[in-house]
C-alpha atoms as an extended CHARMM CRD file, in Angstrom:
* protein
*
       135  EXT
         1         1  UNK       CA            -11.7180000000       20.6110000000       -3.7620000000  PROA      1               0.0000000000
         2         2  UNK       CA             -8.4020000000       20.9460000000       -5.3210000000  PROA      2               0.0000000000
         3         3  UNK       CA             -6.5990000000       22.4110000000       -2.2230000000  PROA      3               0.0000000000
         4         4  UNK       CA             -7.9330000000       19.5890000000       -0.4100000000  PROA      4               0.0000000000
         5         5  UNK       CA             -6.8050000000       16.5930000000       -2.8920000000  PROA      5               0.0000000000
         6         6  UNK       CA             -3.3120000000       18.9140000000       -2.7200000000  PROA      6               0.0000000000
         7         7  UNK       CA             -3.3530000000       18.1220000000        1.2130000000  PROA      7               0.0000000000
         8         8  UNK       CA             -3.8060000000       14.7890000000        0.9570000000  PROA      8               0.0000000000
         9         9  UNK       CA             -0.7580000000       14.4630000000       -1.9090000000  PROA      9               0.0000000000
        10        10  UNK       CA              1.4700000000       16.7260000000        0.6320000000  PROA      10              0.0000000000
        11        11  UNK       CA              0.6520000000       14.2720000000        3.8660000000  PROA      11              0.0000000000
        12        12  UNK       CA              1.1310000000       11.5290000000        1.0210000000  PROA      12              0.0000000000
        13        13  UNK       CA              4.4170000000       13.1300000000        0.5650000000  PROA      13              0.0000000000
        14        14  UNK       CA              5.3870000000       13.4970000000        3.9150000000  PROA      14              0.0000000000
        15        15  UNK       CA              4.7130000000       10.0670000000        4.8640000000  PROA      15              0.0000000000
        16        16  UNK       CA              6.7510000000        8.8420000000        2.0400000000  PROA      16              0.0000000000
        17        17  UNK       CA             10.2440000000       11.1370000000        3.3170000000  PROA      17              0.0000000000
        18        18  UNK       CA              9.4890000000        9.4190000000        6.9570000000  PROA      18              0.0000000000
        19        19  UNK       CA             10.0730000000        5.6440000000        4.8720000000  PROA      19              0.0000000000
        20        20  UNK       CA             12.9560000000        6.9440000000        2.7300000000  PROA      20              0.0000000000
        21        21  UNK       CA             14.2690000000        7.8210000000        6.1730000000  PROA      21              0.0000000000
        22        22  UNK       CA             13.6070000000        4.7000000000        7.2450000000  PROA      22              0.0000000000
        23        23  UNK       CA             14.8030000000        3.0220000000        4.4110000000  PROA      23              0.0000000000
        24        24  UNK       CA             17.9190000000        4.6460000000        4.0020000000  PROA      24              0.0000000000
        25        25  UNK       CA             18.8220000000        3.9930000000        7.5530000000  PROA      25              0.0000000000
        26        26  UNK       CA             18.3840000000       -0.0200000000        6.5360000000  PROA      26              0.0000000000
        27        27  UNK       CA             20.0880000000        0.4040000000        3.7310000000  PROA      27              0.0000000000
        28        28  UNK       CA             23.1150000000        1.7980000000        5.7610000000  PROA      28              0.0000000000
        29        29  UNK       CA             22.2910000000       -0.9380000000        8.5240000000  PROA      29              0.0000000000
        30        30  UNK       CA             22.7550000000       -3.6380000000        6.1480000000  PROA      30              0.0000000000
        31        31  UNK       CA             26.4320000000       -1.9530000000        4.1980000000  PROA      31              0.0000000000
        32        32  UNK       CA             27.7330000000       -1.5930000000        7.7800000000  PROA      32              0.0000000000
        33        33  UNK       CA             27.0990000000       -5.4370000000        8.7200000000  PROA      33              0.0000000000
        34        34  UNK       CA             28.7780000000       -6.2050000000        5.1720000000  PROA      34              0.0000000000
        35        35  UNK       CA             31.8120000000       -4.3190000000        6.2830000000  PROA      35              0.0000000000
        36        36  UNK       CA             31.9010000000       -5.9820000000       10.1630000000  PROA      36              0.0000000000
        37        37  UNK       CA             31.9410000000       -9.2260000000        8.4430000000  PROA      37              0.0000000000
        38        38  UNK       CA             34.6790000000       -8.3380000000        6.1570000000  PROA      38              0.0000000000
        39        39  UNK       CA             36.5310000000       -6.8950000000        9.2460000000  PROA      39              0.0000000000
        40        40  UNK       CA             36.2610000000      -10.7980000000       10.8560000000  PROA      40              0.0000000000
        41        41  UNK       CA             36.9060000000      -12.3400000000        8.1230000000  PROA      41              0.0000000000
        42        42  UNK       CA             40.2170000000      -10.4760000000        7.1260000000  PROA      42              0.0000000000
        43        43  UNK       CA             41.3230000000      -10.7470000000       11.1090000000  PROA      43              0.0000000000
        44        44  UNK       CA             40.5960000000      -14.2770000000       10.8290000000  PROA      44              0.0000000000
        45        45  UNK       CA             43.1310000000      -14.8680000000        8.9110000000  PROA      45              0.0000000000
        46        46  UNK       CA             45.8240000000      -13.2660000000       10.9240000000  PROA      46              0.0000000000
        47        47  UNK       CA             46.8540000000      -15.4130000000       13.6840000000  PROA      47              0.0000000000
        48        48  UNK       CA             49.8590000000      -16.9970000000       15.3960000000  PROA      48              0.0000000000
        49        49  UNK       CA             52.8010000000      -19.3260000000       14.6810000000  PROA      49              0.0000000000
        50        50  UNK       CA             52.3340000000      -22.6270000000       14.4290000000  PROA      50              0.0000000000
        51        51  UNK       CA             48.8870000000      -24.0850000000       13.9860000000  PROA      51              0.0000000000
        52        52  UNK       CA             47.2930000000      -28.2360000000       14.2380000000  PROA      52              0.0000000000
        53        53  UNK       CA             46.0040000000      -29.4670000000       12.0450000000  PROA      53              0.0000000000
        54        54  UNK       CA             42.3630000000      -29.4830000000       13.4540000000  PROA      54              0.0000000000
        55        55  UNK       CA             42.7100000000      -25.4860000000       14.3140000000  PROA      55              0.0000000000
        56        56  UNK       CA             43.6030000000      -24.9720000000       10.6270000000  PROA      56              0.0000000000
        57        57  UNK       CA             40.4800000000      -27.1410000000        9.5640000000  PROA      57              0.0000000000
        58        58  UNK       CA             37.9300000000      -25.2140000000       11.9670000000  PROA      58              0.0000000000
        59        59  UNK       CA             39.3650000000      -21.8980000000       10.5530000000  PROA      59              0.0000000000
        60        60  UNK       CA             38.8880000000      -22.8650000000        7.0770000000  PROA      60              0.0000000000
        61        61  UNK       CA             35.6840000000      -23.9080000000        7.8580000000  PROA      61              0.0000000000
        62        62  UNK       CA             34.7030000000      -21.0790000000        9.8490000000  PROA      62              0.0000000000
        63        63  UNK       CA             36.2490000000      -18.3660000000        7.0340000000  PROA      63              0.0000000000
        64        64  UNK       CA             34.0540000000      -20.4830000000        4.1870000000  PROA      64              0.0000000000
        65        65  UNK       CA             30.7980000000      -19.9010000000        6.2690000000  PROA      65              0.0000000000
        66        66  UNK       CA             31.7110000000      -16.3510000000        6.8960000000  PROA      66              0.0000000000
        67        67  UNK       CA             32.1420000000      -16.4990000000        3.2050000000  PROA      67              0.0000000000
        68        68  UNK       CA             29.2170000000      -17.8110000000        2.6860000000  PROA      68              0.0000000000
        69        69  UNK       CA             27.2410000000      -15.4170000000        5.1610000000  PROA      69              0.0000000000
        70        70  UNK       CA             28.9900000000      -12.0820000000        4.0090000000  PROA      70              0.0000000000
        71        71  UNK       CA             27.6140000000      -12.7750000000        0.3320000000  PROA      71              0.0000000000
        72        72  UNK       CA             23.8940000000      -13.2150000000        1.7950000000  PROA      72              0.0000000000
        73        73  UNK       CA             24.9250000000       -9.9810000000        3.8480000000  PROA      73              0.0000000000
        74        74  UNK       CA             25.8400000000       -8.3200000000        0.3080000000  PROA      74              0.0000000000
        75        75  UNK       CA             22.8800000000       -9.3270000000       -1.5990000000  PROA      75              0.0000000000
        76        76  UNK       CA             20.8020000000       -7.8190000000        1.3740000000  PROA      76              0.0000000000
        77        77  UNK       CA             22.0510000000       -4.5840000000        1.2220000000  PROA      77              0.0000000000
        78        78  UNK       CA             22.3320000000       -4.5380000000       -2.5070000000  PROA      78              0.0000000000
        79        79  UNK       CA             18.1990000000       -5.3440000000       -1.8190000000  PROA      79              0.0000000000
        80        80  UNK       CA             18.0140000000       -2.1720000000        0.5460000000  PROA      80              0.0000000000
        81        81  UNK       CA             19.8280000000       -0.2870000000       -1.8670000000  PROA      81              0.0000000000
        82        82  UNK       CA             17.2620000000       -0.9910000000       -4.1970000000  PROA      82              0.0000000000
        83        83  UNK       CA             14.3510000000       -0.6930000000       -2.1690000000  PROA      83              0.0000000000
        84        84  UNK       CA             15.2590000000        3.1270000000       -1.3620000000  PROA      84              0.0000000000
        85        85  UNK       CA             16.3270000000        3.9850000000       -5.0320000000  PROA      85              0.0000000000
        86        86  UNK       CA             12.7390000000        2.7410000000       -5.8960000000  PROA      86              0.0000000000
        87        87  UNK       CA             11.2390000000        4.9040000000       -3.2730000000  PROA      87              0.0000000000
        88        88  UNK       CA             13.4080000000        7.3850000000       -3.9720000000  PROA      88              0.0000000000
        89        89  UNK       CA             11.7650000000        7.4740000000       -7.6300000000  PROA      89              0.0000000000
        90        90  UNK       CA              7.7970000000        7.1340000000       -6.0750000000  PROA      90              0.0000000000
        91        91  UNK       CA              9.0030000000       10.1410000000       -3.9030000000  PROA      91              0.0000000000
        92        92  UNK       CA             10.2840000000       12.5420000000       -6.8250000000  PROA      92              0.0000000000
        93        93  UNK       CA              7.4190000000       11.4610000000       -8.6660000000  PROA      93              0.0000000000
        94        94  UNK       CA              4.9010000000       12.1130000000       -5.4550000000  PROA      94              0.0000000000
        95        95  UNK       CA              6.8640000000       15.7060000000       -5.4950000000  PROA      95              0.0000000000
        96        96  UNK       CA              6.6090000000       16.4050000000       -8.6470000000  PROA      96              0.0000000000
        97        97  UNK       CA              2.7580000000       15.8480000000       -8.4740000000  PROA      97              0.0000000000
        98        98  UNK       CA              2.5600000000       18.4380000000       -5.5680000000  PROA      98              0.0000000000
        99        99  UNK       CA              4.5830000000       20.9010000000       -7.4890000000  PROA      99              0.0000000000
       100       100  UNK       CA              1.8950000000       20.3670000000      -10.1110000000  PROA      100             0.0000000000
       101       101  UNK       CA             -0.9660000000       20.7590000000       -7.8320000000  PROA      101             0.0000000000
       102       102  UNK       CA              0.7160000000       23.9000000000       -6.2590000000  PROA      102             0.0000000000
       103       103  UNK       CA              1.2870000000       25.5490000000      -10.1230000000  PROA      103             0.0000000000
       104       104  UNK       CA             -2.0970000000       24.6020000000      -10.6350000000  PROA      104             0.0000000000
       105       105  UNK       CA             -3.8770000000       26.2770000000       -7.6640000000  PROA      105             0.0000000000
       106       106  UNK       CA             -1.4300000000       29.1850000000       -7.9480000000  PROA      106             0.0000000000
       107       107  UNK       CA             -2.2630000000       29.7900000000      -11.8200000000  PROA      107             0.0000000000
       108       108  UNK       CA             -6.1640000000       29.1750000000      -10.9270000000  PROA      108             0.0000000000
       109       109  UNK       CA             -5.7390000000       32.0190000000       -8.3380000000  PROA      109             0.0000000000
       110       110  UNK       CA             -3.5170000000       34.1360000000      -10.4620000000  PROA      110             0.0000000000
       111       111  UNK       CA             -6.5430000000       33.9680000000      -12.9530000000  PROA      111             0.0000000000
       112       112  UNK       CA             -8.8770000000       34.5110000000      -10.5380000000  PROA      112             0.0000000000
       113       113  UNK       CA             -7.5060000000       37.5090000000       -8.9070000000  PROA      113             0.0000000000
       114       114  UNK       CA             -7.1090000000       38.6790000000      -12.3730000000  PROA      114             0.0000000000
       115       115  UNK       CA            -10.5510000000       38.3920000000      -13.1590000000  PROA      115             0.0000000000
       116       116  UNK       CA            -11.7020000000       40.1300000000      -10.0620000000  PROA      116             0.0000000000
       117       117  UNK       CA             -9.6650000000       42.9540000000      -10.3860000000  PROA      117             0.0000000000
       118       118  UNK       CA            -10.5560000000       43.5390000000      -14.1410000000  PROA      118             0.0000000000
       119       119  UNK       CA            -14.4180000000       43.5010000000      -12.9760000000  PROA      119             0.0000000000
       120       120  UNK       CA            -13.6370000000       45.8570000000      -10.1190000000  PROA      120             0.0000000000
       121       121  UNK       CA            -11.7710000000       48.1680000000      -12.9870000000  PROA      121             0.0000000000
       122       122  UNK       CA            -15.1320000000       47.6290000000      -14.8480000000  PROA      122             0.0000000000
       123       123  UNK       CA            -17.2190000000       48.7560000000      -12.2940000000  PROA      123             0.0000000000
       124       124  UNK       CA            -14.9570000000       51.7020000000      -11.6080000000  PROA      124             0.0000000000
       125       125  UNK       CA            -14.7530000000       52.8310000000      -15.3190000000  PROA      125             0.0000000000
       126       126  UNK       CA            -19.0420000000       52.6000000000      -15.7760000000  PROA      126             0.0000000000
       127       127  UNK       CA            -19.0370000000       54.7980000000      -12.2770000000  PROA      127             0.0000000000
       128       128  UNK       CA            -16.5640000000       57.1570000000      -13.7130000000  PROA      128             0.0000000000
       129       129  UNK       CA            -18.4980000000       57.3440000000      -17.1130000000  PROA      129             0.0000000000
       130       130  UNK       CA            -21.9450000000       57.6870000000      -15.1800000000  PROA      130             0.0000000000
       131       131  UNK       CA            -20.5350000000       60.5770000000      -13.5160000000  PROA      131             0.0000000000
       132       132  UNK       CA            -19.2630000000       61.9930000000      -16.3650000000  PROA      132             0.0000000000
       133       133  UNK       CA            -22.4950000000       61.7740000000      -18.0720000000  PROA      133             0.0000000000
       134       134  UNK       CA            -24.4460000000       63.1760000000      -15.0460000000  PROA      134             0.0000000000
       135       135  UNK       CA            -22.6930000000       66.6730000000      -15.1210000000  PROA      135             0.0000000000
């Protein structure tokens, strides 16, 4: 019953490395669009000569809601970041509950291979003495 409630932690297990995958791949997702809208918003700034005075209002405007969209982009990936560091905790916790499991089973059959082999000794020793006292 054991081995089986171990299977079912270790598919547990597995299915919780196929999220972190997933969620680390987010979580890098999300820096990366952080970084693009850094990129624009740095080359937005760099431009030529002489500008009017409606082209310098439409870039300010345009650099304040780039601004304004690369701090929502932030606290998104600071949001993935934490989603997979809590995940990251269920998982070592889900692992070390396998481990467990597997010390478990391995001690019970240590025992019980233990046990066996001190009754087969048992057996062994009253043959031996049965013998002995048949001659």
């Amino acid at each position: 019953m054991l081995t089986r409630y171990l299977g079912l932690q270790q598919g547990a297990l597995e299915e919780m490395g196929k999220e972190r995958q997933r969620l680390r791949e987010l979580a890098r997702r999300e820096e990366q669009r952080a970084l693009q809208l850094q990129e624009v918003i740095g080359n937005l700034g760099k431009g030529g000569g002489s500008f009017h005075p409606l082209l310098l209002q439409n870039r300010q405007q345009m650099d304040g809601q780039l601004r304004r969209l690369l701090s929502h982009q932030v606290q998104q990936s600071t949001l993935a970041r934490i989603d997979l560091e809590r995940h990251e905790q269920q998982l070592r916790r889900q692992f070390g509950r396998v481990k467990g499991l597997e010390g478990v089973l391995a001690r019970r059959e240590l025992a019980d291979r233990q046990q066996r082999e001190e009754q087969e000794q048992r057996q062994l020793d009253e043959l031996s003495s049965q013998r002995h006292r048949d001659r």
